[in-house]
N, C-alpha and C positions, 0 to 999 in steps of 0.2 A: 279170047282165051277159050279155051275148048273142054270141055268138063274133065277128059283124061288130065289137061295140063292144073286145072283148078285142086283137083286131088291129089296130084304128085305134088305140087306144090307146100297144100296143108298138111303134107304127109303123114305118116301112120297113127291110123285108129290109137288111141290111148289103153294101156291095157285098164280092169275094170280094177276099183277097190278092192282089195280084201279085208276081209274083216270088219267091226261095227260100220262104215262107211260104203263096204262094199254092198251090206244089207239093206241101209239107206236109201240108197241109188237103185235096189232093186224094189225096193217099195214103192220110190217116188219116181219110178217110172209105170210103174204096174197101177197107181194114182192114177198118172196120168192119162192109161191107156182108156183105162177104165169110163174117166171124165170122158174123153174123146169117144168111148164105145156109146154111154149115155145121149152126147148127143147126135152121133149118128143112126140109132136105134130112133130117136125122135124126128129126124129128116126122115130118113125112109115112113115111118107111121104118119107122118105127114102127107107122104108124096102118096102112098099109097092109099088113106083115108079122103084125098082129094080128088087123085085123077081113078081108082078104080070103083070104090065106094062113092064116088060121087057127095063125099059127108066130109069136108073139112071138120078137124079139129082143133080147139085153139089150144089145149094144153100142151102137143107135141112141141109148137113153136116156145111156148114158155121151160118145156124139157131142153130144148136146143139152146136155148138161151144160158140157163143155167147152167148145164154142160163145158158152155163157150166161158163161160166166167172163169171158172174151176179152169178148164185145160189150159187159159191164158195166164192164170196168175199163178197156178200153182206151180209151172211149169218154167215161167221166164227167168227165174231167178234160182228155182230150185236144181232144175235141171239142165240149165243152159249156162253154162259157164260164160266169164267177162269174156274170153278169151274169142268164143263164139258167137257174141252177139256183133248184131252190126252196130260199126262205129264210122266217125268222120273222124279218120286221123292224116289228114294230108299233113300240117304245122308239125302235130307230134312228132312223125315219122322221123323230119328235118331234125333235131335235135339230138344232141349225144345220148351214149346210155344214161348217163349218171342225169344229166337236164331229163330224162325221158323219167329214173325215176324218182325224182323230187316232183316233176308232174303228175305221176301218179299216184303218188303220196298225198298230193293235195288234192287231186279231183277223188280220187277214192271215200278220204275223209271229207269232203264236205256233201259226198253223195251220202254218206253212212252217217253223216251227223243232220241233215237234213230230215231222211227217213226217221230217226232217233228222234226229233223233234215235235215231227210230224204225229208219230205211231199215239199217246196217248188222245188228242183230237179225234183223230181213226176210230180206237175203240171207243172210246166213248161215242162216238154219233154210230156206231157198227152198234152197238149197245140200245141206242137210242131206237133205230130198224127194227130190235126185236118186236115189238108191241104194230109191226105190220106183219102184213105174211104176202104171198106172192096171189094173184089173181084167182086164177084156175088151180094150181098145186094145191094155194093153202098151206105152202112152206114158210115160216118165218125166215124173213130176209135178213135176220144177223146171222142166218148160217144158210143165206145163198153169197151174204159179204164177206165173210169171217174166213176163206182166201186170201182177201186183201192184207189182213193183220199179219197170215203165215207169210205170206209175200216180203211184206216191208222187215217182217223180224227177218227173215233171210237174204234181206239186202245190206240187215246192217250188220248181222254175223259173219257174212260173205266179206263184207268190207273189212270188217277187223280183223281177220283171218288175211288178206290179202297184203293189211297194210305190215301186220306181223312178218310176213315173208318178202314184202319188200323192204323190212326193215334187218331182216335176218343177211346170212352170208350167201345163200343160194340167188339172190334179191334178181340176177339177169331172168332168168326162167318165169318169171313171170310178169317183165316187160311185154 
C-alpha cells in the first residue's frame, strides 16, 4: 500500500476542538513539543560536546533521557487517540458491530479498571522516588516519574469517557 493510498484511506484530518478541549489539545501538544525540543537540545549538546569539543558530557545524556520519559508518556495516552494507536485487531475486525461493541466495552473497562487499580501503588512508590534525585541534574525523580501518574489518570479518564459513548446512541463512531 502506498502512502497516497494509506491517507486516502484514513481519511480526512479531524477538525480541532473548540473550546475548553480545544485549549487542552493545544497545551498538550505544545507539552509535548516542548519535551521533544528538551531532548533534542540535549542530543545535539551531546554530539557537539563529543565530536567537536572533544569533552563529552554526561548530563546531556541524562537531559535526553528525561526528555524521552516526558514525550512518551505524556504523549501516548494524552495526545494519541485509541483510535490511532497501533492495535492487533485481525479476530475483532471478524465480528459484527454490535459483538464488536460489547468487546470493546469489556476490553476498555478492564484496561481502565486495571490502570485504576494499579494508580494508588504508582503514586505511592512515585512518592517513594522523591527522597532520590537524578545523577548529574540532581532533579528528584518523583518529578522525572510523575508522567507516569498523568499517564495512567488519562487512561482511565479516556476509558470512561469511551465507555460512556459506547454506551451512548452515537456508540458506531467509535468502533
Amino acid at each position: 500500500m502506498s502512502v497516497q493510498e494509506y491517507i486516502a484511506e484514513a481519511g480526512p484530518e479531524q477538525a480541532k476542538p473548540q473550546g475548553w478541549p480545544g485549549v487542552w489539545a493545544r497545551f498538550s501538544e505544545g507539552m509535548a513539543a516542548f519535551f521533544f525540543a528538551v531532548m533534542f537540545v540535549g542530543f545535539i549538546i551531546q554530539i557537539f560536546s563529543r565530536y567537536v569539543l572533544n569533552m563529552p558530557v554526561s548530563w546531556s545524556l541524562e537531559l535526553c533521557s528525561i526528555g524521552y520519559i516526558w514525550v512518551v508518556f505524556w504523549s501516548c495516552d494524552i495526545l494519541v487517540s485509541e483510535r490511532k494507536q497501533i492495535v492487533f485487531d485481525l479476530l475483532y475486525n471478524k465480528f459484527p458491530p454490535r459483538a464488536r461493541r460489547v468487546l470493546a466495552i469489556v476490553n476498555t473497562g478492564t484496561l481502565g479498571l486495571i490502570f485504576l487499580a494499579a494508580l494508588p501503588g504508582v503514586i505511592d512508590y512515585i512518592l517513594f522516588l522523591g527522597r532520590r534525585t537524578s545523577l548529574m541534574l540532581h532533579i528528584r525523580m518523583d518529578l522525572v516519574y510523575s508522567c507516569f501518574v498523568i499517564f495512567m489518570l488519562a487512561v482511565v479518564i479516556r476509558a470512561a469517557v469511551r465507555i460512556c459513548r459506547l454506551l451512548g446512541r452515537q456508540w458506531q463512531s467509535e468502533l
